[in-house]
N, C-alpha and C positions, 0 to 999 in steps of 0.2 A: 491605815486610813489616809496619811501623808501620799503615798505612791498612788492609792487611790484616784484620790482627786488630783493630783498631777496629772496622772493618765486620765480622766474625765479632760481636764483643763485642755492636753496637749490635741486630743483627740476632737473636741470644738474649734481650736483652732486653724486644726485641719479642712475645716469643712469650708465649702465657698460660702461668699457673704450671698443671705437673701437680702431683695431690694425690701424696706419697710413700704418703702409709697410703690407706687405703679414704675414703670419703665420708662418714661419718657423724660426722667431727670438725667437717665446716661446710655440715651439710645435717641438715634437720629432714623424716622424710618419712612415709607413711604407704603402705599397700597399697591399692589400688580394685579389685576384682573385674571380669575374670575374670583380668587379669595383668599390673598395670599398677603399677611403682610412684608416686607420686608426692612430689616433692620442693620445697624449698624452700629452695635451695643461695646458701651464699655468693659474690658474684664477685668477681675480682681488687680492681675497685673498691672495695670493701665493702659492693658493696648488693647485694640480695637477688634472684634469679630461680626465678622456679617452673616446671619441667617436670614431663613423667611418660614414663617409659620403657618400653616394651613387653617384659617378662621373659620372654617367650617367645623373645626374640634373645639371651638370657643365662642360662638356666638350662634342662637336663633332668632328663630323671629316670631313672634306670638302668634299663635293662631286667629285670636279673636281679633288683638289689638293693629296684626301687622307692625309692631313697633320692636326694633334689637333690640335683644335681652342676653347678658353675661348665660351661655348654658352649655354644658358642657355636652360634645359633641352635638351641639343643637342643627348643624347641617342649612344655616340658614339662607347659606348662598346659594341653593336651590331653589328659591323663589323671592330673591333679589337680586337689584341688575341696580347701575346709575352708581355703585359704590364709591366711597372718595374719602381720603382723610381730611379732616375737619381742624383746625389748626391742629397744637404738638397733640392731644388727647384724645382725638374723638375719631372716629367712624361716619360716616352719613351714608345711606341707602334707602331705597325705595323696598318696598316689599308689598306681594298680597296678603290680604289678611284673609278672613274665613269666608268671607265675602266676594272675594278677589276683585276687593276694593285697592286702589295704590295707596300707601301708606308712604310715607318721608318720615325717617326718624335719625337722632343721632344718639348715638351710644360712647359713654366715657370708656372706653377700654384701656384705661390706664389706671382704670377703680380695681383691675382684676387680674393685669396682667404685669409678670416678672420679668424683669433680668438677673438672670443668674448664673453671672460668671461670662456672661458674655450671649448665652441662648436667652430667647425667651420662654415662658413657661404660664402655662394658662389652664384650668384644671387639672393638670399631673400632667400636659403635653407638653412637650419638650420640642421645639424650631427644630430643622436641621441647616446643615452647614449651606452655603450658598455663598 
């Protein structure tokens, strides 16, 4: 039972830290056009990795409301444009709604999205290197 949980114990250890809160306590990052964020996240180590994540595998945009919504692969930067980060947490964009009324909203993406070990991670997507 001893070697057991040793090996449980050793094997946790092993694993990279997830972030508890959002990403934006150990990542510095910016927006690229047309849906891309890019980051420059802390890793376990303490040193530094830069990706960029494709937001279109993490964010939509409601149909009715026109307003970002956390969705996984929700594709919403196909009918949103004027994109912008919004201080350290947030997203802003324009979008049509059902109506193809313009809609302005901003979205907390730091409510949903990880750093983990240095990528970020946003419904099971995983950044790549950049």
């Amino acid at each position: 039972m001893k070697l057991m949980l040793a090996t449980l114990t050793l094997g946790l250890a092993a694993l990279p830290e997830l972030a508890s809160a959002g990403f934006a306590a150990s990542c510095s990052w910016s927006w690229q056009e047309p849906k891309y964020v890019v980051a420059t996240c802390r890793k376990n180590d303490g040193s530094n990795f830069r990706t960029r994540q494709d937001m279109n595998l993490c964010v939509g945009a409601n149909n009715f409301s026109g307003k970002l919504q956390s969705q996984n692969v929700g594709n919403a930067f196909l009918q949103c444009w004027s994109t912008s980060k919004s201080g350290n947490t947030d997203l802003k964009s324009t979008c049509w709604d059902w109506y193809e009324a313009d809609v302005t909203s901003t979205l907390n993406i730091d409510a949903y999205m990880q750093n983990l070990d240095g990528y970020l991670w946003c419904h099971g997507h995983r950044s790549a290197p950049y």
